[in-house]
N, C-alpha and C positions, 0 to 999 in steps of 0.2 A: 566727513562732511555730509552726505549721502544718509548716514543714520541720523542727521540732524535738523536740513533742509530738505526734502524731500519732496516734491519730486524738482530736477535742479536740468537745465537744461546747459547741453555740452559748453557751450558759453562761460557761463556762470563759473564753471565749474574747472575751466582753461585758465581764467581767468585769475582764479585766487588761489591756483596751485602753481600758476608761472609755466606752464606747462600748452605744448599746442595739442593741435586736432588729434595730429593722427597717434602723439604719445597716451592721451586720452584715451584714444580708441583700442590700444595695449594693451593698460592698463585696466577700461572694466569687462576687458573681457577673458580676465582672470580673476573679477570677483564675481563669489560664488553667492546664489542669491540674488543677481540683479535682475532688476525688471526694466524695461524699456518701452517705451510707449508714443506714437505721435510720427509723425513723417516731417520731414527737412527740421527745419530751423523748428518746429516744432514739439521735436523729441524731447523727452522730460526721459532722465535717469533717476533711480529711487533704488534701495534694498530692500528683498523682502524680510517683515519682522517674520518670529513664530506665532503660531496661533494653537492655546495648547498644547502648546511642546513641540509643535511637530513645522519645522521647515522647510515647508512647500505649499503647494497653489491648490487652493479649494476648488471642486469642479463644483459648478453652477446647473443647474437645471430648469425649464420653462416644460410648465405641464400645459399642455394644450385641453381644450374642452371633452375630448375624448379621455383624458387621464393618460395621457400618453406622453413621457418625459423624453425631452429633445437638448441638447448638450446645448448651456448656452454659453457657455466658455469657462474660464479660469481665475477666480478670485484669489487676485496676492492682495496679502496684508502687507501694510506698508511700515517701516522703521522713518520717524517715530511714530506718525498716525498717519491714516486714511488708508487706501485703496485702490486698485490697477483693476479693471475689468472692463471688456470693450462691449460696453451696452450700442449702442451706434446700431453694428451689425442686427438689431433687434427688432428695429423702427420705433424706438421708443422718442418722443422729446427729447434731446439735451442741447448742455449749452456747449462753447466749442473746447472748454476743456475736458467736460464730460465726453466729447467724443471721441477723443483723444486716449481714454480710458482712465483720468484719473480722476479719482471724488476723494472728498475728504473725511467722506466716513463711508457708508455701506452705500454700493448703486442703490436706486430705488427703482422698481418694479412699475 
């Protein structure tokens, strides 16, 4: 379900597996790949897709006016589309699911 609806909030996800909170909370945190994102009732669960082959989190970088690169976190690619990455932290505009860290294609700068 998770490679198909994406990103799915623990709700949703209880819900159509017949299954409660805390068997859920067993459960993905023995899948390998997950990403989680958002505080209380506003958690969203997703898997990470690959990107180029390779199954894990792209690190992010913000070059300051000096040319000076500062770690601005962690880009997961999402199964089936979109993206995890907590722009927030950056002061940038978002909206509230942007801050949450989820977009549906690439953050934007």
């Amino acid at each position: 379900m998770l490679r198909q609806l994406a990103p799915v909030p623990a709700a949703t996800l209880c819900t159509a597996l017949g299954i409660s909170q805390p068997t859920l909370s067993r459960a993905l945190r023995q899948l390998p790949g997950l990403v989680s994102a958002g505080r209380g009732s506003r958690t969203r669960y997703a898997l990470r897709r690959p990107l180029a082959g390779r199954d894990e989190a792209v690190a992010v970088y913000v070059i300051d006016a000096n040319g000076q690169a500062h770690d601005a976190g962690s880009l997961h690619p999402l199964a089936p589309a979109g993206s995890c990455l907590d722009i927030a932290r950056l002061g940038w505009p978002v909206t509230d699911d942007m801050a949450d860290g989820w977009h549906a294609g690439l953050p934007y700068p």
